[in-house]
N, C-alpha and C positions, 0 to 999 in steps of 0.2 A: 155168379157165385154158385147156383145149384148146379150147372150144368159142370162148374170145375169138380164139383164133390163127386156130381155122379160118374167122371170120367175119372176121380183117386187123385187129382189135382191140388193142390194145393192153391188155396185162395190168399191173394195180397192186396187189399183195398190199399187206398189214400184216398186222403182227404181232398177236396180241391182247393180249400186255403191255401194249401203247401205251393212254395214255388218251385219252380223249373228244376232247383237244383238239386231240393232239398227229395224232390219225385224221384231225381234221377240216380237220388242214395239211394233209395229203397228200392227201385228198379235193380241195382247192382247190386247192393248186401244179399239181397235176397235170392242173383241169381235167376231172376224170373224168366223161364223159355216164351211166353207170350206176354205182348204189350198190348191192352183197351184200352185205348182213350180216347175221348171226346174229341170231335173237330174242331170243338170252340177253344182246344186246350195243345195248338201245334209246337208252341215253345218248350214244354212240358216233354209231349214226345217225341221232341231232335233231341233232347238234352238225353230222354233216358234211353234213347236209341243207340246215341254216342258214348253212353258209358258204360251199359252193360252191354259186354260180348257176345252173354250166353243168349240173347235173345232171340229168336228164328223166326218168329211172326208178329205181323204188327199188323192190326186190325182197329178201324176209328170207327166209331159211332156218329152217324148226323153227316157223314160224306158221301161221297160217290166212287163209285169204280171196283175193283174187283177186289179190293183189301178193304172194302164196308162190310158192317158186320150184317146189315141184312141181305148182301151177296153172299156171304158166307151162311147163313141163314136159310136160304133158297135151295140151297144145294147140300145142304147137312143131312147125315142120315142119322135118322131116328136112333134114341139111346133107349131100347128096349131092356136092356139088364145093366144094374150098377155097378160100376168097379168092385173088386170084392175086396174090403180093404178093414182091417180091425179095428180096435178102438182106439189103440195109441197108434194109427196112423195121423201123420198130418194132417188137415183141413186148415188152417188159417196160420199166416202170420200175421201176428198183430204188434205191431209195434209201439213201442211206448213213443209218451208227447214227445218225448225229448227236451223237457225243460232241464238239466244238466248234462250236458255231453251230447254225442250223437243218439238216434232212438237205435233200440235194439231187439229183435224180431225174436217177440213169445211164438213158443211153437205151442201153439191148441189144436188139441187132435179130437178126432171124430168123435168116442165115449166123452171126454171132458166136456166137447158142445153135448151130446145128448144128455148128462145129466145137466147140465148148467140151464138148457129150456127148463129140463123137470124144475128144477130148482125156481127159477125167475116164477113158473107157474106157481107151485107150492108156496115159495115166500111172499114174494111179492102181487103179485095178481090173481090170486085164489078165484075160484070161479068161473075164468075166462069162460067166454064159449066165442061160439060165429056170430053170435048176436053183438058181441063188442066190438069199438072203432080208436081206433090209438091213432094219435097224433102225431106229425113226425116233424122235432123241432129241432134236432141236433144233428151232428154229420152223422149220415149210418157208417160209416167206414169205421166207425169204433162203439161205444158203448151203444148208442142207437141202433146200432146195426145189430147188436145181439139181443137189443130189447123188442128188435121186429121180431124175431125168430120163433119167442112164444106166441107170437099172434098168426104167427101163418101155420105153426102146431093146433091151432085151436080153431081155425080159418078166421079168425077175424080182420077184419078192414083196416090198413096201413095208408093213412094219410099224409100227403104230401102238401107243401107250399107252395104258392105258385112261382116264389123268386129265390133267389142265391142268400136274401139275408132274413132274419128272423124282421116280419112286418105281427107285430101284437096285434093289432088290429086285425088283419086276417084271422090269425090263428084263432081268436074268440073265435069269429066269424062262423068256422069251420067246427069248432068244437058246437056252436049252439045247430048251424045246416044240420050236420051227420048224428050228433047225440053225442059223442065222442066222450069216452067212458075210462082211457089211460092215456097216460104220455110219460116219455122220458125226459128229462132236461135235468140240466145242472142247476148248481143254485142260481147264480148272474142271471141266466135264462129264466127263471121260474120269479125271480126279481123283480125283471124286465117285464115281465108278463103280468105280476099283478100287481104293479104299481102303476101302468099303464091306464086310462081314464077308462077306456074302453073294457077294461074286465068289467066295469057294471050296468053296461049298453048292452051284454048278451046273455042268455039263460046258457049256465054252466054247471046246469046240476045236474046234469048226466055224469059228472066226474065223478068214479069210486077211485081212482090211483092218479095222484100228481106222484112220481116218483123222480128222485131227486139225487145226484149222487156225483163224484169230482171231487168234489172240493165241499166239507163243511160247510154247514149255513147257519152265517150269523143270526142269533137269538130274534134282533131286534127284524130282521126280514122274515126270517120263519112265524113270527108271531101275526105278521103284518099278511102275510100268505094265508095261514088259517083264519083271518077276521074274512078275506077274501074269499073263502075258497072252501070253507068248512073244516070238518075233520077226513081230509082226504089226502095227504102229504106219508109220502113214502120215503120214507129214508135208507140208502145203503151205503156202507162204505164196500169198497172191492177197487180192483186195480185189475188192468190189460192180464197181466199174467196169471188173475182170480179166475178173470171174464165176472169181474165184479159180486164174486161170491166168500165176502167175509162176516158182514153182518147185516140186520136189517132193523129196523125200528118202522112199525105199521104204526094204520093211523091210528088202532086203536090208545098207544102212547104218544102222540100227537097233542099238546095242548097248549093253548092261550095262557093258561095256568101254571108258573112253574111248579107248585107242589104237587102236580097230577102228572108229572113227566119229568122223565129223568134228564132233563136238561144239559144239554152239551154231547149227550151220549148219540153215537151213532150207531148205537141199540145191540143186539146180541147175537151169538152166532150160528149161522145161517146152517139151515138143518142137513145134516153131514159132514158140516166143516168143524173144524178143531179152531180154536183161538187162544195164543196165549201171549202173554206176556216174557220179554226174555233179558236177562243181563247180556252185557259184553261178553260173558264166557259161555252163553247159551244155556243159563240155569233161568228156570220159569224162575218167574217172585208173585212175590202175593198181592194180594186186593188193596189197593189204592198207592203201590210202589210204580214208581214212571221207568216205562224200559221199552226197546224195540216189538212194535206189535207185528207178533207171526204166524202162522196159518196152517194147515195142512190140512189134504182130504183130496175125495177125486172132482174138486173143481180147480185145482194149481196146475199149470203149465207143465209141460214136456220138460220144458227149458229154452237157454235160447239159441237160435242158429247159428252157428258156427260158430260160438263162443263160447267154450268151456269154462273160462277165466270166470268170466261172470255167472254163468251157472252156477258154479262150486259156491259162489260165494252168496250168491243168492239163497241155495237150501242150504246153507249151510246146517250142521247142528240137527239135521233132516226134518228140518220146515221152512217156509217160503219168510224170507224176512222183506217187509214190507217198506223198510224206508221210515216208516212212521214211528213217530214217537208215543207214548200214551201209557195206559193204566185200566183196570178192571175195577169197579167196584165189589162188594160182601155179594152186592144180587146177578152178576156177570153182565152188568152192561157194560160198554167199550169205550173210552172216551181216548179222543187222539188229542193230545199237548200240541204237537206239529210235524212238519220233517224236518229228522234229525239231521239231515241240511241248511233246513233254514233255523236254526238252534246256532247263539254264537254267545260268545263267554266275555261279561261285562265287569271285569274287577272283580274277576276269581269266579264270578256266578255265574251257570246256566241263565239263559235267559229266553222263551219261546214266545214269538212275534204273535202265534195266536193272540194267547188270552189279551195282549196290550191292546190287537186288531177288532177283539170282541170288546172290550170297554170303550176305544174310541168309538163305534157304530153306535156307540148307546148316547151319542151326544147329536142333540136335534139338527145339525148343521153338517155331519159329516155321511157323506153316501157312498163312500166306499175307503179302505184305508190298507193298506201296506205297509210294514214295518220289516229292515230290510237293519242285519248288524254291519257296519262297515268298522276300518282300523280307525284306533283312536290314539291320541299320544299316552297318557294317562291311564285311561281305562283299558286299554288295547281293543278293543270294540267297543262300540254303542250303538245303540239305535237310533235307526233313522225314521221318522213316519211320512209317509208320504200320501197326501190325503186327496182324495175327489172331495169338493163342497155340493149341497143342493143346490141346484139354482137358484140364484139370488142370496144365498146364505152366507154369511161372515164368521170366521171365529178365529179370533189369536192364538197365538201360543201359549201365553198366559191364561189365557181360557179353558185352553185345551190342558194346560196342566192341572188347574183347577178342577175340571171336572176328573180327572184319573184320581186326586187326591181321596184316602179313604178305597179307593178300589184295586188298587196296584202298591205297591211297594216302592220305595222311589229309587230303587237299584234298577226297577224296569222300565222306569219313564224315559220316554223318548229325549235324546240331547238334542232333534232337533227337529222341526216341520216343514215340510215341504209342498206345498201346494199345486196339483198339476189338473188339467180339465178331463183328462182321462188316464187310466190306467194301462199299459200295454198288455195283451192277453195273447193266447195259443189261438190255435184253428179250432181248438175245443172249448174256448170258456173261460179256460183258466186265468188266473193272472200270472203273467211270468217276471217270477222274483231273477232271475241272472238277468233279465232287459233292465229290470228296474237300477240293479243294481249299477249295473253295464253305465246307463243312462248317468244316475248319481255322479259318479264317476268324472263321468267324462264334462260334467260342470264344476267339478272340484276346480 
């Protein structure tokens, strides 16, 4: 990665969740003139070999022979002066998950990464020095990868795992050896980790920043993280085309308590950045009206690669529209309803699978939940719930509506439940609502 900046290259991670095929998109959309990839990963690079044309070098890690990169390594000559290259040049495609449609490649250029460190430093991680050790639980090929960036700005220590999947157990482990003092993770991940038995087999009070960001965290985990963990839970929301710079919630709003924190909010906005609230014609609205949340400032994107179509419609209005649905409160905190994708209309009403998803979690039996609108005769959609139980745990339908009653509306209650052992998810964490749906489906 530094050594593509410092030659004016443009940097293209993936993930290695991705399979063969899905590498061998981004290999091609993006046009990439060099292929790195791993010798444990040969399928991966025939396929992106065979798809993109423009590629001229292929160079593997972990092999032998004259197209290893430490035979290339051997023989390199030193890069004594760095490309000279401005701030809206290129540095990074970053592709989105692709949970609707194919991903499509943010261009982040050189100034946008260098305020986006300042930024991570300034909001999120106040303090840093060389004395600190961050954790590395997520793929660096995306939000992780730009949460290292302020730690090697500040010199501190980026830890790794020893295997391909998140072991909790380790990661204590590693957090109480080194001191380990921040980490990145999404919510699942941050779940995973401290509902695990093992968070209280190791001393993890070196942690000032658990930050946390993807995807919303349900009430009922977040609360369950701070009994664990202190008041040390960092909250941002941001997106690939931010580099995750919309808003933040520190720990100091952080609390066990709901009337000491503004609850539901994914906090306010990030110092530089603009945040507003927008109608379908692009007029901001006021404090507590639900409208597309959109962004501007010098942490949003170039735009995206060879796609103007999407650009356009992306800034439209001249700010970044995010997808997401949501609201500001009187004090500018930021609360997201959902995406306006996962938004489906139940007998005339809006209806958003959050808030139903955040009252199901509030019932002792249920450890994860999905709410997903499909066609209805009647209603023309309804929701579906589709739930993980705790181990061991039971609970009906009639239970489960019972407990909504009093918290929901019964225009939002689920028509129907669904029961599965797990959820299907991205390479990143996420849950992916078109599998879910896909899945539904295809047992009708």
């Amino acid at each position: 990665m530094f050594a593509s900046w410092m030659i004016g290259a443009t940097w293209v991670p993936t993930n290695f969740r991705l399979t063969p095929p899905e590498v061998a998109y981004l290999a091609q959309s993006s046009g990439a003139t060099v292929h790195i990839f791993d010798s444990a990963f040969p399928d991966h690079a025939a396929i992106a070999r065979a798809e993109n044309h423009a590629c001229r070098l292929e160079i593997s890690i972990g092999g032998s022979g004259a197209d290893d990169w430490e035979a290339f390594a051997t023989h390199a000559i030193p890069i004594t002066r760095p490309a000279d290259v401005d701030r809206d040049h290129p540095a990074w495609f970053f592709y989105t998950s692709g949970t609707t449609g194919r991903p499509k490649a943010g261009v982040l250029t050189h100034g946008q990464m260098d305020y986006v460190v300042c930024n991570h430093l300034c909001d999120l991680m106040p303090a840093t020095t060389e004395h600190d050790a961050s954790l590395v639980v997520a793929p660096l090929s995306h939000g992780a990868g730009v949460h290292a960036l302020p730690q090697i700005a500040r010199g501190a220590v980026s830890i790794l795992l020893s295997g391909e999947r998140l072991d909790c157990e380790e990661a204590w482990r590693l957090v109480e050896r080194h001191r380990v003092t921040n980490m990145f993770t999404v919510p699942t991940i941050l779940t995973m980790l401290t509902r695990h038995e093992s968070v209280d087999r190791y001393d993890h009070s070196s942690l000032r920043y658990v930050i946390y960001a993807g995807a919303p965290m349900y009430r009922a985990d977040q609360i369950h993280a701070l009994r664990k963990l202190g008041k040390v839970l960092v909250q941002y929301f941001g997106m690939g085309e931010v580099t995750g710079n919309i808003t933040v919630l520190p720990p100091a709003l952080h609390s066990e308590n709901d009337a000491e924190m503004p609850v539901g909010s994914c906090g306010f906005p990030r110092t530089g950045m603009d945040v507003a609230i927008l109608d379908d014609a692009g007029t901001p609205v006021g404090p507590g009206t639900t409208g597309e949340i959109c962004v501007r400032g010098p942490g949003v994107f170039a735009g995206y690669h060879d796609n103007p179509e999407a650009t356009a419609k992306a800034t439209a209005h001249g700010w970044f529209h995010t997808g997401d649905l949501g609201h500001v409160d009187a004090r500018g905190f930021v609360y997201i309803t959902g995406r306006a994708s996962d938004m489906y209309i139940s007998g005339g009403s809006n209806v958003y699978p959050r808030e139903i998803e955040e009252a199901l979690l509030l019932h002792p039996a249920v450890a994860e939940a999905c709410v997903v609108g499909l066609p209805h005769e009647k209603w023309g959609e309804s929701g579906v719930a589709v739930l993980v139980l705790e181990p061991g745990a039971q609970a009906s339908p009639a239970e489960l509506l019972s407990h909504l009653d009093g918290k929901l509306a019964k225009y939002k209650w689920p028509q129907d439940f669904v029961f599965w052992s797990e959820l299907p998810k991205s390479g990143y964490g996420k849950v992916t609502k078109r599998d879910v749906k896909h899945l539904l489906q295809k047992d009708m």
